[in-house]
Structures are given as structure tokens and as C-alpha cells.
C-alpha positions as YAML, in Angstrom:
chain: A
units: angstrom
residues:
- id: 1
  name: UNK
  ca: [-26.52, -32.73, -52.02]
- id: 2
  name: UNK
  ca: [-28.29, -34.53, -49.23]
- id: 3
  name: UNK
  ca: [-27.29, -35.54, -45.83]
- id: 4
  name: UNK
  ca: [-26.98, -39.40, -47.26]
- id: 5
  name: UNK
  ca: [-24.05, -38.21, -49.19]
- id: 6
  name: UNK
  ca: [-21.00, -37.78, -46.63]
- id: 7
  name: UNK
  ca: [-23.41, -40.39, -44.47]
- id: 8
  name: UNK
  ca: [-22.19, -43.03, -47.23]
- id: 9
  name: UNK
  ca: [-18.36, -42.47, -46.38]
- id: 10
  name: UNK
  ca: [-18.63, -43.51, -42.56]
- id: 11
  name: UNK
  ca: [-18.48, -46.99, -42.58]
- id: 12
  name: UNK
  ca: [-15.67, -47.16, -45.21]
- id: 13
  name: UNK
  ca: [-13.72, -43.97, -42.94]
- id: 14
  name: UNK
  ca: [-14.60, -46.57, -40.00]
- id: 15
  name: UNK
  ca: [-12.79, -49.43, -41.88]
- id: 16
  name: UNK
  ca: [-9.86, -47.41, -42.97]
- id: 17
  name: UNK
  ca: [-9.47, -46.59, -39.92]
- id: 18
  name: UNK
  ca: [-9.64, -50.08, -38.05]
- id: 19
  name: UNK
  ca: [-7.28, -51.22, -40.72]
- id: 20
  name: UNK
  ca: [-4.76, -48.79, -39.81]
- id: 21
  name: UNK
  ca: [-5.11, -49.27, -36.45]
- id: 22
  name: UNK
  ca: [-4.29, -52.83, -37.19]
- id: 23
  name: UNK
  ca: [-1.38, -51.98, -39.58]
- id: 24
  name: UNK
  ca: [0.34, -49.82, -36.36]
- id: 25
  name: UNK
  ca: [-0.40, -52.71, -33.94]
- id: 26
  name: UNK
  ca: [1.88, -54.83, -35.95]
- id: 27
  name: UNK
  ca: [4.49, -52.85, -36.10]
- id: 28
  name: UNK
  ca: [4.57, -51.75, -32.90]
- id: 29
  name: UNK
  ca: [4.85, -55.70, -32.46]
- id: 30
  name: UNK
  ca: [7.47, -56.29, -34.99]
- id: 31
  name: UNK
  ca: [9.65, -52.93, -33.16]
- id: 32
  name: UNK
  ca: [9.27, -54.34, -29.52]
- id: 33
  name: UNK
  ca: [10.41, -58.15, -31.33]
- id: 34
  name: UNK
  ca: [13.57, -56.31, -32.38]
- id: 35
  name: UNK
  ca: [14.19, -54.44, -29.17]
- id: 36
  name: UNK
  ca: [13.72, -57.28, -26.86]
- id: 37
  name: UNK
  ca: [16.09, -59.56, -29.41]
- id: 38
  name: UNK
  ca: [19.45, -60.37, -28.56]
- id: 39
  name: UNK
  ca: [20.32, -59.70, -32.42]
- id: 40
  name: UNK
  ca: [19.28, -56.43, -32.25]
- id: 41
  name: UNK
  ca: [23.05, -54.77, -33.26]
- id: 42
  name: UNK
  ca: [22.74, -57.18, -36.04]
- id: 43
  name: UNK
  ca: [23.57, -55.45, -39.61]
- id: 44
  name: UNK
  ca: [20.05, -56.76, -40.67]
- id: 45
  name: UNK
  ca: [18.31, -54.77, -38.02]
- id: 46
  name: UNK
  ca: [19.92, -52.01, -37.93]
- id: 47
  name: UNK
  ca: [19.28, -51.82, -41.99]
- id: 48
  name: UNK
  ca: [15.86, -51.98, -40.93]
- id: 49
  name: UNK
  ca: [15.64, -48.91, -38.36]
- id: 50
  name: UNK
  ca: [15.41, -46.09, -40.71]
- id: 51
  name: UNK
  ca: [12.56, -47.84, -42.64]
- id: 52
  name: UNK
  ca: [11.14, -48.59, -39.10]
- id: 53
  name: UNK
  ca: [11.65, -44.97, -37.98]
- id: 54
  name: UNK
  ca: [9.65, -43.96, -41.73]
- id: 55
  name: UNK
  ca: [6.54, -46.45, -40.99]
- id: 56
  name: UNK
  ca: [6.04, -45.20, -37.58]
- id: 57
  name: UNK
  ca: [5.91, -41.31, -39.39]
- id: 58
  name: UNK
  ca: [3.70, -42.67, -42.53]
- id: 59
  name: UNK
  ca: [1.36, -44.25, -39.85]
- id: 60
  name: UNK
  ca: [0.67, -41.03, -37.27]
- id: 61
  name: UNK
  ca: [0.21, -39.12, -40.77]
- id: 62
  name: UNK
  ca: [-1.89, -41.24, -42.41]
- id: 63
  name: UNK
  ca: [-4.14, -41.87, -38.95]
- id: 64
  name: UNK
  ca: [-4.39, -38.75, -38.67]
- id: 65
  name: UNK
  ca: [-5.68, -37.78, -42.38]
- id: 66
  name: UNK
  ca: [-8.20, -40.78, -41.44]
- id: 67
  name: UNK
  ca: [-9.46, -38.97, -38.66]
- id: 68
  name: UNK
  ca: [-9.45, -35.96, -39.98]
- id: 69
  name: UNK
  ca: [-11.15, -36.76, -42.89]
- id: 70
  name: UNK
  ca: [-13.64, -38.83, -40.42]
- id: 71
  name: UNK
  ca: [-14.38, -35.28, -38.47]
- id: 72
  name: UNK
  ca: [-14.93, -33.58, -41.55]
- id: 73
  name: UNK
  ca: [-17.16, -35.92, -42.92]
- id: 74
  name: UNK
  ca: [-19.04, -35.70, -39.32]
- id: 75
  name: UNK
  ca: [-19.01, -31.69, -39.80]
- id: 76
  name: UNK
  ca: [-20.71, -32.11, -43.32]
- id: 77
  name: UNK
  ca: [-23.21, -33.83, -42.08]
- id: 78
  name: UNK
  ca: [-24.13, -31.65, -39.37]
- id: 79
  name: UNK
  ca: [-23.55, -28.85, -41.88]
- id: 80
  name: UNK
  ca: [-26.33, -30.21, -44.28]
- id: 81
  name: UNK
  ca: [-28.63, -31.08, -41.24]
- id: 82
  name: UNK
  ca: [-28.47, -27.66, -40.33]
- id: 83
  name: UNK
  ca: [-29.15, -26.42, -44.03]
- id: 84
  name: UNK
  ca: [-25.92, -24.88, -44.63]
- id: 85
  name: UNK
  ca: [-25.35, -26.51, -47.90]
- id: 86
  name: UNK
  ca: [-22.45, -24.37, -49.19]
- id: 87
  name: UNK
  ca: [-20.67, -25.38, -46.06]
- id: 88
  name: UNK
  ca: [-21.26, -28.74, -45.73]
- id: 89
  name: UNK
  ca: [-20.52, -29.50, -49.52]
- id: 90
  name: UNK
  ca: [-16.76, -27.95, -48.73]
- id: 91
  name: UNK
  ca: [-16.21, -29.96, -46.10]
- id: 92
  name: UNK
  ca: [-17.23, -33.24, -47.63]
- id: 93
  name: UNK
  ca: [-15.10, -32.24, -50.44]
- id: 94
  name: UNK
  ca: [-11.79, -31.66, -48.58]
- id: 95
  name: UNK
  ca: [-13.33, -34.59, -46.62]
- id: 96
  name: UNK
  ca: [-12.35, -36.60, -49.50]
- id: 97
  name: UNK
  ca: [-9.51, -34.89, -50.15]
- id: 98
  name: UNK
  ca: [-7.98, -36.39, -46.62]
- id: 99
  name: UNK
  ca: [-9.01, -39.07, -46.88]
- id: 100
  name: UNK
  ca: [-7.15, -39.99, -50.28]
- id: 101
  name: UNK
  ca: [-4.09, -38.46, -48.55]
- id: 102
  name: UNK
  ca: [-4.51, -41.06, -45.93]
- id: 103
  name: UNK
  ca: [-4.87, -43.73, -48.89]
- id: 104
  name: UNK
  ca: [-1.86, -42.35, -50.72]
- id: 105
  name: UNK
  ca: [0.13, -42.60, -46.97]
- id: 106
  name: UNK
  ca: [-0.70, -45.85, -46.77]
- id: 107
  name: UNK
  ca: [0.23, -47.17, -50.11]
- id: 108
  name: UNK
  ca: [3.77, -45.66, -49.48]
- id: 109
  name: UNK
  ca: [3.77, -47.51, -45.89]
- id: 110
  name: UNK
  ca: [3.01, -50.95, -47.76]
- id: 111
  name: UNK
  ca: [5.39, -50.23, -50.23]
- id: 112
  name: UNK
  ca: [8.18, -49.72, -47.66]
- id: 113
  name: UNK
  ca: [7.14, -52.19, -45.20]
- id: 114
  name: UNK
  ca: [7.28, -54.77, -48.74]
- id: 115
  name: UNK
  ca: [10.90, -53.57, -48.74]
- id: 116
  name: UNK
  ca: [11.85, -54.85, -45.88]
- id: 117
  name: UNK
  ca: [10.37, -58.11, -46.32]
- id: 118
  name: UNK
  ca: [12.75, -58.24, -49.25]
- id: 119
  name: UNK
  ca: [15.54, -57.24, -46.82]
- id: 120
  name: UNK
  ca: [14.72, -59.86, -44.72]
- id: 121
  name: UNK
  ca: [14.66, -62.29, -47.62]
- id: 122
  name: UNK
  ca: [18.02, -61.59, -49.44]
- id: 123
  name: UNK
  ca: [19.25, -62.18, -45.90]
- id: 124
  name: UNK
  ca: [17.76, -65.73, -45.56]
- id: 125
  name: UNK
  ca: [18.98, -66.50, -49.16]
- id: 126
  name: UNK
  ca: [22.47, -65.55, -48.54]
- id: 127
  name: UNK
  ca: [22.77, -67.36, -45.01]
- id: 128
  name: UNK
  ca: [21.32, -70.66, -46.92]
- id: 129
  name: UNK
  ca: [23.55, -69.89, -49.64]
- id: 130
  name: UNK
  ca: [26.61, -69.60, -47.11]
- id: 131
  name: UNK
  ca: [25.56, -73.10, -45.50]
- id: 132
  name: UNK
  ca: [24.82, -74.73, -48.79]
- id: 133
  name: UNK
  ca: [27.84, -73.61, -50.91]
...
């Protein structure tokens, strides 16, 4: 293994990064919308806290797997630079390891955050519903 291995990873451990960075943006956004709103005691909110509470976890976990994995991938590098190939092949490979943490982390953010877009929906359906029928 050569130092253009791990060297490959950084600008996709860059973009994973960047992405999550935008992911916890939003939903920093979408918590400060709620807890400025007047409707925040609403039953629909408050359904959403604990999924709220979850995201925020799932996000500082799966940033820091990112970085982590980021750092190791740094330390293989510098590993193989400095010709210790046994260590810097163990660190790219739990390099990878974090990193699909991070991805698995992320999935199950998406997959709750898609949960309470449906929340949000059935509530819009039955407040037409109530109008319409």
C-alpha cells in the first residue's frame, strides 16, 4: 500500500463532512423555528421533540465518526510517509471502519428525520380533511 491509498478518501471524508455540517445547520434551523413559534405546546411539536432530541444525538455521533475517520485517514498517511506500513495500513483500515459508522449514522438520521415529514403530513391531511368534510 502506497501513500495514494488513504490520500484517495480525503476529498470524499471532506464531502461527508460538509454534508453533515449542512444536515445539522438545518436542523438547528428547523429547532430554533419551533422554539421561537407560538405553536410550540402544539401536540404536533411536541410529537416531534423526542425525534428532535434523537437527530441532534445521531448528528454529534455521526460528525464525530467523520472526523475521526478524517484524522485517521490523516495518521495513515503520515504513517506510510514515514515507512511504517504495518501502522499506517491499520489505521486506514479502522479509518474506513468510521467512516461507514458515520454512513450507517446518517442513514438512521434520514430515516428519522423522513418520519417526521410524515408526521407533519398526516397532520396537514387531517386538518384539510376536518375543513373539507
Amino acid at each position: 500500500m502506497n501513500l495514494t491509498t488513504p490520500a484517495l478518501l480525503f476529498p470524499a471524508i471532506s464531502l461527508l463532512l460538509l454534508a453533515y455540517t449542512n444536515r445539522f445547520l438545518t436542523l438547528a434551523q428547523v429547532i430554533r423555528q419551533l422554539g421561537a413559534s407560538p405553536d410550540r405546546a402544539a401536540p404536533l411539536v411536541q410529537c416531534q421533540l423526542p425525534g428532535l432530541t434523537r437527530r441532534i444525538a445521531l448528528t454529534k455521533y455521526m460528525q464525530g465518526f467523520g472526523v475521526l475517520s478524517f484524522l485517521l485517514c490523516a495518521l495513515s498517511m503520515l504513517a506510510l510517509f514515514l515507512e511504517a506500513e504495518i501502522a499506517g495500513k491499520w489505521m486506514f483500515g479502522i479509518s474506513i471502519v468510521t467512516r461507514a459508522v458515520s454512513l450507517v449514522l446518517s442513514l438512521i438520521e434520514v430515516l428519522l428525520s423522513t418520519e417526521a415529514l410524515s408526521l407533519v403530513v398526516r397532520d396537514l391531511e387531517q386538518a384539510g380533511r376536518e375543513k373539507c368534510g
